[in-house]
Structures are given as C-alpha cells and as structure tokens.
C-alpha positions as a Markdown table, in Angstrom:
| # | Residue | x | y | z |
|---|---|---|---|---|
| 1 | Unk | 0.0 | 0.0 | 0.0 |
| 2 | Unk | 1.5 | 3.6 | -0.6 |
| 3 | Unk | 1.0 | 7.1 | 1.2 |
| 4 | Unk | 0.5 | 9.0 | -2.4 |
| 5 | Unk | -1.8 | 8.9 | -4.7 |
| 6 | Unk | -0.5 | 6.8 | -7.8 |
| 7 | Unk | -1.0 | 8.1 | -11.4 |
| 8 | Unk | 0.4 | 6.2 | -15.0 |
| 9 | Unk | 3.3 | 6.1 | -16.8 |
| 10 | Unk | 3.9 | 9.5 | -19.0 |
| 11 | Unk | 3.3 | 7.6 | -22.2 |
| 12 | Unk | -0.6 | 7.2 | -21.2 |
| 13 | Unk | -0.6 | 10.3 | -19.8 |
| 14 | Unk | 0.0 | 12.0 | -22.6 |
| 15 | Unk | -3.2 | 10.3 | -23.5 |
| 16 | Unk | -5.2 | 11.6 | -20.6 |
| 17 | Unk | -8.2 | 14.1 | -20.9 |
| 18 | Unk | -6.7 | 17.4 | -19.5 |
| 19 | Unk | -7.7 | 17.9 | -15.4 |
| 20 | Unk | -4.6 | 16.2 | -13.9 |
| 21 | Unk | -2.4 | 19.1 | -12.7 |
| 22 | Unk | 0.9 | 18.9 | -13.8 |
| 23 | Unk | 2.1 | 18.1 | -10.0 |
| 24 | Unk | 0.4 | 15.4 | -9.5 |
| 25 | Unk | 1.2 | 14.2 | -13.1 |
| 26 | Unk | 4.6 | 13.8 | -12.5 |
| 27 | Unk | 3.9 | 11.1 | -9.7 |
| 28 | Unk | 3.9 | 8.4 | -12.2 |
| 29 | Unk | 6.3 | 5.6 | -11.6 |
| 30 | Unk | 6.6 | 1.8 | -13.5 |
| 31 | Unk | 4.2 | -1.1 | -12.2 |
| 32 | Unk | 5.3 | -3.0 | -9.5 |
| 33 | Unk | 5.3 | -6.9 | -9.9 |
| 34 | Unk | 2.0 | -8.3 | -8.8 |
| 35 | Unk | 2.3 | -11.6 | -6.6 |
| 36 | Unk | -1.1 | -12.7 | -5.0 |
| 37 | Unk | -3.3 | -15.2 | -6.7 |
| 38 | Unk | -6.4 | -14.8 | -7.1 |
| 39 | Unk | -9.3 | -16.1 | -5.0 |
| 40 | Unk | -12.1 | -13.7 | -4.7 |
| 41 | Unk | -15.5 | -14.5 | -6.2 |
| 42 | Unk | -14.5 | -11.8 | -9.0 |
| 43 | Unk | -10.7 | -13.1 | -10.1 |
| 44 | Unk | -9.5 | -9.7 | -11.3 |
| 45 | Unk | -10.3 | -7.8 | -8.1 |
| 46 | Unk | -6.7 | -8.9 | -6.8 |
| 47 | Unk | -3.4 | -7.6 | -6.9 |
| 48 | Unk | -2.9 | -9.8 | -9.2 |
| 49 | Unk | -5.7 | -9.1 | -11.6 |
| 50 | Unk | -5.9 | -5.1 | -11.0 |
| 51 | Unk | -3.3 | -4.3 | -13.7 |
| 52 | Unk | -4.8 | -6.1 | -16.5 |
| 53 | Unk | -8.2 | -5.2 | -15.3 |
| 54 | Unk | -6.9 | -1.7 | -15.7 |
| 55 | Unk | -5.6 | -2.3 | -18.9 |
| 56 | Unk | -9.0 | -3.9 | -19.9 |
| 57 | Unk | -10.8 | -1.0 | -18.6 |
| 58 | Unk | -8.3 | 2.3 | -20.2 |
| 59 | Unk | -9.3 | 0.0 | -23.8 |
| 60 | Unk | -12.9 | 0.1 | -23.3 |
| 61 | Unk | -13.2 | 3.6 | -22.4 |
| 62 | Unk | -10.7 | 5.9 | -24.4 |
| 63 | Unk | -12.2 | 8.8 | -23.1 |
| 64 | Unk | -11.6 | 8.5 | -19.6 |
| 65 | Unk | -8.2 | 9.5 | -18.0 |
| 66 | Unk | -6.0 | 6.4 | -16.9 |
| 67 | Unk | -4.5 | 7.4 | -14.4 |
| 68 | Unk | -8.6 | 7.9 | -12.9 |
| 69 | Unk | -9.4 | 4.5 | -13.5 |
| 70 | Unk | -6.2 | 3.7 | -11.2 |
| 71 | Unk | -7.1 | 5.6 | -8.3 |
| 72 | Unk | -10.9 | 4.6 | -8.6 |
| 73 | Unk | -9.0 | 0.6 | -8.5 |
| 74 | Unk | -6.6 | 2.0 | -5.8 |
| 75 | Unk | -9.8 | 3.0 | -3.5 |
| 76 | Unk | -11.8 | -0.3 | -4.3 |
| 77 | Unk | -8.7 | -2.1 | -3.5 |
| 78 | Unk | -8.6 | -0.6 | -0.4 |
| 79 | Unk | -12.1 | -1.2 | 0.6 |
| 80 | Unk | -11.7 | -4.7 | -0.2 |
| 81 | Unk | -8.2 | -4.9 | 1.7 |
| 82 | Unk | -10.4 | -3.9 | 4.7 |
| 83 | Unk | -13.0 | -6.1 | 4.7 |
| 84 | Unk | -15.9 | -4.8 | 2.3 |
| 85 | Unk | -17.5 | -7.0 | -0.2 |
| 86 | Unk | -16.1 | -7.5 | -3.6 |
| 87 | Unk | -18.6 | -5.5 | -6.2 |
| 88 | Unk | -20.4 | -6.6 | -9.6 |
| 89 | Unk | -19.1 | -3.2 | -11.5 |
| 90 | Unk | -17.3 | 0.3 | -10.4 |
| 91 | Unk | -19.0 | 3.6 | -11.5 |
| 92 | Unk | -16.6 | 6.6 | -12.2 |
| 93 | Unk | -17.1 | 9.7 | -12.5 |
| 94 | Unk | -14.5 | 12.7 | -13.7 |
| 95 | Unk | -15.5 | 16.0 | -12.2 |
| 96 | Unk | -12.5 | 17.5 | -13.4 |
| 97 | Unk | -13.8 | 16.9 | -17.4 |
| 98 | Unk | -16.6 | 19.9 | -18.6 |
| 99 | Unk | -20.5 | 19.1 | -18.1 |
| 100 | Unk | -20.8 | 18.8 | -21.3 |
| 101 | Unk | -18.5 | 15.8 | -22.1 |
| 102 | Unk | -19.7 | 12.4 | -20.7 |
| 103 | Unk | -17.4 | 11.9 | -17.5 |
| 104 | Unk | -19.5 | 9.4 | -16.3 |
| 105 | Unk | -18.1 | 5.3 | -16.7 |
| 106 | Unk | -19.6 | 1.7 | -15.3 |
| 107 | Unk | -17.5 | -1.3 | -15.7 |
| 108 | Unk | -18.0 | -4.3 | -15.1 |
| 109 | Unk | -14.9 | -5.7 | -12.9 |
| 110 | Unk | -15.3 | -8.9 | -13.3 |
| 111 | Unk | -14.2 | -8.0 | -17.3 |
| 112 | Unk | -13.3 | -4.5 | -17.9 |
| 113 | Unk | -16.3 | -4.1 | -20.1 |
| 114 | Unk | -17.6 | -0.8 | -20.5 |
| 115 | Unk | -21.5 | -0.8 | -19.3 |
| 116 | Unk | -22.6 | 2.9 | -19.7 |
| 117 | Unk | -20.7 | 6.2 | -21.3 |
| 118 | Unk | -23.1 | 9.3 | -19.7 |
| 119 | Unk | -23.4 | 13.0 | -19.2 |
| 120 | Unk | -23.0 | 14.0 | -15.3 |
| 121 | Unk | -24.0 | 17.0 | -13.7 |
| 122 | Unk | -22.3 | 18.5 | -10.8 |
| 123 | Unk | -24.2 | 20.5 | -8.0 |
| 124 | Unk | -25.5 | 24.2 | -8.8 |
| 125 | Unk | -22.4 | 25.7 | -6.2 |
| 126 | Unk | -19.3 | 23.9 | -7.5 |
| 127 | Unk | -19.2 | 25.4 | -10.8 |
| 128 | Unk | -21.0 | 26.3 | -14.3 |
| 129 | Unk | -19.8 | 24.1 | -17.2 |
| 130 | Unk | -15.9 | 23.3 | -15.1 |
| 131 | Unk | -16.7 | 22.3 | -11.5 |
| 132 | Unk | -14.8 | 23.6 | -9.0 |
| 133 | Unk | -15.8 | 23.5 | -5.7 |
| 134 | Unk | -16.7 | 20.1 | -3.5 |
| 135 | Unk | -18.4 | 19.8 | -0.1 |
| 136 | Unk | -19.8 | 17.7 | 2.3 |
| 137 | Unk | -21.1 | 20.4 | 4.2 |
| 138 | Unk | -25.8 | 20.1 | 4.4 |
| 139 | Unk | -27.1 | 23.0 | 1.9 |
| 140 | Unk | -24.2 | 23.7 | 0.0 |
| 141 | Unk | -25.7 | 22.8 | -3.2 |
| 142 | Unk | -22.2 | 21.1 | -3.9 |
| 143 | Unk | -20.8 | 17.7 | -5.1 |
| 144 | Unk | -18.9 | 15.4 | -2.9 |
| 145 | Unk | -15.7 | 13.5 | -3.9 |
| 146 | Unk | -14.7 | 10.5 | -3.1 |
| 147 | Unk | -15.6 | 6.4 | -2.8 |
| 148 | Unk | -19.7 | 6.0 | -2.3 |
| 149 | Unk | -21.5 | 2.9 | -2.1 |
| 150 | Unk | -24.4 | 2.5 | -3.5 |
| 151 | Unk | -27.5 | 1.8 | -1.5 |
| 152 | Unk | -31.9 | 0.8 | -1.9 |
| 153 | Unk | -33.7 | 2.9 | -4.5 |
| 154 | Unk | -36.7 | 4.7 | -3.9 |
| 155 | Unk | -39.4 | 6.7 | -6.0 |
| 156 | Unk | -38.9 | 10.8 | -4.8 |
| 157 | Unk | -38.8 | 14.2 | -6.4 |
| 158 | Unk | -36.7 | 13.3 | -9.0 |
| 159 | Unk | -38.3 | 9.8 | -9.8 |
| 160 | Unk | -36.6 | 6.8 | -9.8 |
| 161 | Unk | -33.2 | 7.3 | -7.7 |
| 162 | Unk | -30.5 | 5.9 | -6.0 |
| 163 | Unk | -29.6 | 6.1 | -2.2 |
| 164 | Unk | -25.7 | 6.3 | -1.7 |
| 165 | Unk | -23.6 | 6.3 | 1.7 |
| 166 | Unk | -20.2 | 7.8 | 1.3 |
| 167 | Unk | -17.4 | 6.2 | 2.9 |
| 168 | Unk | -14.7 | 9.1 | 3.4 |
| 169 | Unk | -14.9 | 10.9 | 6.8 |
| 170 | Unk | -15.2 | 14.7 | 6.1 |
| 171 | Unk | -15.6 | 14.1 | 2.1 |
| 172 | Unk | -18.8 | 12.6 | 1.6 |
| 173 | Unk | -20.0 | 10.8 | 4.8 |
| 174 | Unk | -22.8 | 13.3 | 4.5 |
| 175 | Unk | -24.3 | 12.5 | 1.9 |
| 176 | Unk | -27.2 | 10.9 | 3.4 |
| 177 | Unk | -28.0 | 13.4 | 5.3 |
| 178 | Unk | -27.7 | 15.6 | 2.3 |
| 179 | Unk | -30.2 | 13.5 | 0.7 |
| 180 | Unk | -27.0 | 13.0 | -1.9 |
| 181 | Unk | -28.6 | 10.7 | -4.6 |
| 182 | Unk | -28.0 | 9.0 | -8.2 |
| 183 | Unk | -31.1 | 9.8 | -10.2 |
| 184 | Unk | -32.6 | 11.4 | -13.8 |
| 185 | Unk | -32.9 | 15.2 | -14.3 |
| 186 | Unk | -34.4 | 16.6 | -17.3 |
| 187 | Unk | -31.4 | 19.2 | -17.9 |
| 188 | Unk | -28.9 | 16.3 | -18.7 |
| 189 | Unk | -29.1 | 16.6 | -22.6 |
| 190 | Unk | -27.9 | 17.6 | -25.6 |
| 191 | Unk | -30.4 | 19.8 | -26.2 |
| 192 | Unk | -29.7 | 21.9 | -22.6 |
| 193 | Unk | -26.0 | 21.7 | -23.7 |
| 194 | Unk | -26.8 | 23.5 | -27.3 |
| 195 | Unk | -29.0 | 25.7 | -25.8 |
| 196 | Unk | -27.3 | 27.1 | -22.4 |
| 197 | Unk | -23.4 | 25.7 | -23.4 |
| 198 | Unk | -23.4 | 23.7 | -20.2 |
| 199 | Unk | -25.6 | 21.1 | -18.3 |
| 200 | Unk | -28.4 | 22.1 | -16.4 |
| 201 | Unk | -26.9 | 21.7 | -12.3 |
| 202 | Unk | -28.3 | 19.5 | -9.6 |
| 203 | Unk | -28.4 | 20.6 | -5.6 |
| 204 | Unk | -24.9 | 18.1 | -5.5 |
| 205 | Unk | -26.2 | 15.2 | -6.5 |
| 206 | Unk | -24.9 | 13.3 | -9.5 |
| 207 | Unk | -28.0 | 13.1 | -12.1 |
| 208 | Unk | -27.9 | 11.6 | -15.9 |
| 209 | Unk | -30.4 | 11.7 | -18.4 |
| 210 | Unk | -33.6 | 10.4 | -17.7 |
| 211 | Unk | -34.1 | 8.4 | -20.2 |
| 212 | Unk | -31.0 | 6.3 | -19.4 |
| 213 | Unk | -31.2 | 6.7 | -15.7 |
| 214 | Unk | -33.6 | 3.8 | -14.8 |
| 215 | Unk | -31.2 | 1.4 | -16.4 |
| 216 | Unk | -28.0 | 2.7 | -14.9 |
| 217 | Unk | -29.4 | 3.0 | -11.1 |
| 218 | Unk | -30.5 | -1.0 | -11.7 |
| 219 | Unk | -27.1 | -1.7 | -12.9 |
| 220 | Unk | -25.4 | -0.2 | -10.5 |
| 221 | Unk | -27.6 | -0.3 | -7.0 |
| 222 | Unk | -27.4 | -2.7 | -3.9 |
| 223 | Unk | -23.9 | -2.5 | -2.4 |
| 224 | Unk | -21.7 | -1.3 | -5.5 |
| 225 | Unk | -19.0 | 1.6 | -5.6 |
| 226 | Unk | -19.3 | 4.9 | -7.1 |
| 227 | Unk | -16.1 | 6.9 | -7.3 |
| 228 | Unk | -15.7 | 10.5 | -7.7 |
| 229 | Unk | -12.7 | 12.5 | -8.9 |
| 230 | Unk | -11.7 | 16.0 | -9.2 |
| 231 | Unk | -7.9 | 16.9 | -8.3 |
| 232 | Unk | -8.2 | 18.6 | -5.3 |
| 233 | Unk | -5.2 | 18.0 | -3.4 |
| 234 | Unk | -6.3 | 18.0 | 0.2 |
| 235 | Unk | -8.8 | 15.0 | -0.9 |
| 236 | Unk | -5.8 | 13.4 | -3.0 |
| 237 | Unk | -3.6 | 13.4 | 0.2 |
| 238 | Unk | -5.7 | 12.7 | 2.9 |
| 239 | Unk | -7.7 | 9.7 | 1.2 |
| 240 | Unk | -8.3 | 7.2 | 3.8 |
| 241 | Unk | -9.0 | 5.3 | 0.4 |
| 242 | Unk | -6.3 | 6.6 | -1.8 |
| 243 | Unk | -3.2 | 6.4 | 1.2 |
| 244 | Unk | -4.1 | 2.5 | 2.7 |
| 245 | Unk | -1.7 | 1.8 | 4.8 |
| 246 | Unk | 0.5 | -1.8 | 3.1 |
| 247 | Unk | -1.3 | -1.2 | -0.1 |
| 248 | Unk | -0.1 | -1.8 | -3.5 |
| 249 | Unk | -0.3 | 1.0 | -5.9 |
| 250 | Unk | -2.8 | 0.2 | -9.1 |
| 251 | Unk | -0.5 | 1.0 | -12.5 |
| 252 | Unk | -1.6 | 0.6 | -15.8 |
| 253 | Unk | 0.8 | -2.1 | -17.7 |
| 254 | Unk | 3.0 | -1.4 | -20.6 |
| 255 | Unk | 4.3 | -4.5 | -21.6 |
C-alpha cells in the first residue's frame, strides 16, 4: 500500500483528458510486480488481476483519463483490503472533465467491459460548465468526492433514484443526510448543452439523463462503488482510500 496517490506512466498520460495538474502528473512511476493469486469470487479484483483489469478498462473507455481508472482501483482495492465486499461493477465519474462531455463510466470488474458512457452534472455551487468546488457540508448545493456505495432505491422528487452512503470521513459521509442521490434530471441533454453551453446543475447530487437513468441505477444499486474525482489536493492526500496503509499501488501495464 503507498502514502500518495498513484497516477500512470507518462506515455498514457500524454493520452489523458486534460484535469490532472501537472504536479500530480509527475507522480507516475513503472508497475510493480503483482504476486497474489487470485481467490475472490470476482478473479481480477486482486493484486494480481488489477493491472490487467486496468488495462481492460483504459481500452474500453478511451475517453476517460488512466490514471482515474487507477485511483478509482486503488480505493476499491482498499475497501476490499479492509473487509468490504467485492462489487459486480465500479461507477466513475470525472469532475475534473466539462459538463458537457460524458465523464461518467460503469465497468464491469469482473471483465473491464464498458457498461454505460453518460453525461453527469455536478451541483448548482461547484461550478458552471468546469466544476470547481466540493463539499460535504448540508445546503451547500455542492458535489462530494470520493468512494460512495451504492445503496436501496426509492421513487422521490426526481423519480426513480438511488440512495448512496459515502465512505470518506469529512468528504462525503454526509451525503445521506444531504439527501445525496444517483437519479434522472431533465437538464442532462444535448439539447440543454446546445442551448445554455453547459448542463443544467443538480443541488450536489450526480444526475444523468432520464431516459438512461432507470437502467443505470439497476445496474449499479445494492452495495456497489461509485467513485468521484476532481484533483483537489487536500482529498488526494488525505484519502483514507487513496493512502491505505500496506497497499499496492494500481498502474496501468506497458508490456
């Protein structure tokens, strides 16, 4: 396990959608040698399986950044290191990419395969079309970073959505109390984007299109991880999830 956040090598970096600052950038460092074997109930999620289950992933989804997929692995790793169960798929989502690019990725970890590509959008106080402020404070009206798990759905105010508990002290363990949910909004379009140059902005909580949203919540409900990335260094270095004590760092291969 490592005390810094790991990112990949600079040839995929060079790759990477722009919204990893140069600093942290230059963390990258070669793979280490993986040595366990693998005997969870989902073979990749090992130390053994992560880098080629990284690989698997980067291939599936071009448009996402590398070095997020690692950190999203490093933090699932973690969770798993400490006793949580292993999950059917990993949702991802990029805060530090515009509104109106989809930022928004499920895998399935059991084979890298890229489930859903969406539009995201952020809460109406970190930011217009580039977020830039996170919270976890009640009535900020702001996302939340970090790792999430996903919870029961329920029928509200925004229809069909998606209960989420987040895991990281002072990040996001408020987002049930913030009523933090995964659900549809009708300002998550193309249309919206044309017309105002940005999506419309929720009150924090992550929200896609509604006519997808019904088949993303049941794809990725009932005990299944949701991380969320922006490059905000306190969050980067503090990371109970991203600095695991004994914990191997998640690189993306190059052989």
């Amino acid at each position: 396990m490592f005390s810094k956040p790991f990112f990949v090598a600079a040839l995929f970096m060079a790759l990477c959608i722009p919204g990893l600052t140069p600093a942290l950038a230059s963390q990258a460092h070669a793979p280490k040698p993986a040595t366990a074997k693998s005997t969870a109930p989902y073979p990749n999620l090992t130390s053994a399986g992560y880098p080629d289950l990284l690989q698997r992933m980067a291939r599936a989804a071009p448009a996402a950044n590398p070095s997020v997929i690692g950190l999203a692995l490093t933090a699932l790793d973690c969770a798993l290191s400490n006793g949580m169960t292993p999950a059917r798929n990993l949702t991802l989502i990029d805060y530090s990419l515009v509104s109106t690019k989809p930022r928004l990725w499920v895998f399935d970890l059991n084979t890298g395969k890229l489930l859903f590509q969406e539009l995201v959008a952020h809460g109406k106080n970190t930011g217009e079309n580039v977020a830039r402020h996170f919270s976890n404070t009640y009535g900020s009206l702001q996302s939340s970073l970090g790792l999430f798990l996903t919870k029961e759905t329920y029928n509200g105010a925004n229809g069909y959505s998606l209960r989420m508990e987040g895991l990281e002290a002072g990040f996001n363990d408020k987002a049930m109390e913030r009523a933090i949910v995964f659900h549809g909004a009708p300002y998550v379009n193309y249309n919206h984007i044309r017309k105002y140059g940005r999506l419309g902005r929720s009150w924090g909580c992550p929200a896609v299109n509604n006519g997808i949203a019904r088949k993303v919540i049941d794809t990725i409900k009932g005990e299944q991880f949701l991380f969320s990335y922006y490059p905000d260094q306190q969050w980067l270095s503090s990371s109970k999830f991203l600095n695991c004590p004994a914990q191997q760092q998640i690189s993306l291969r190059t052989d």
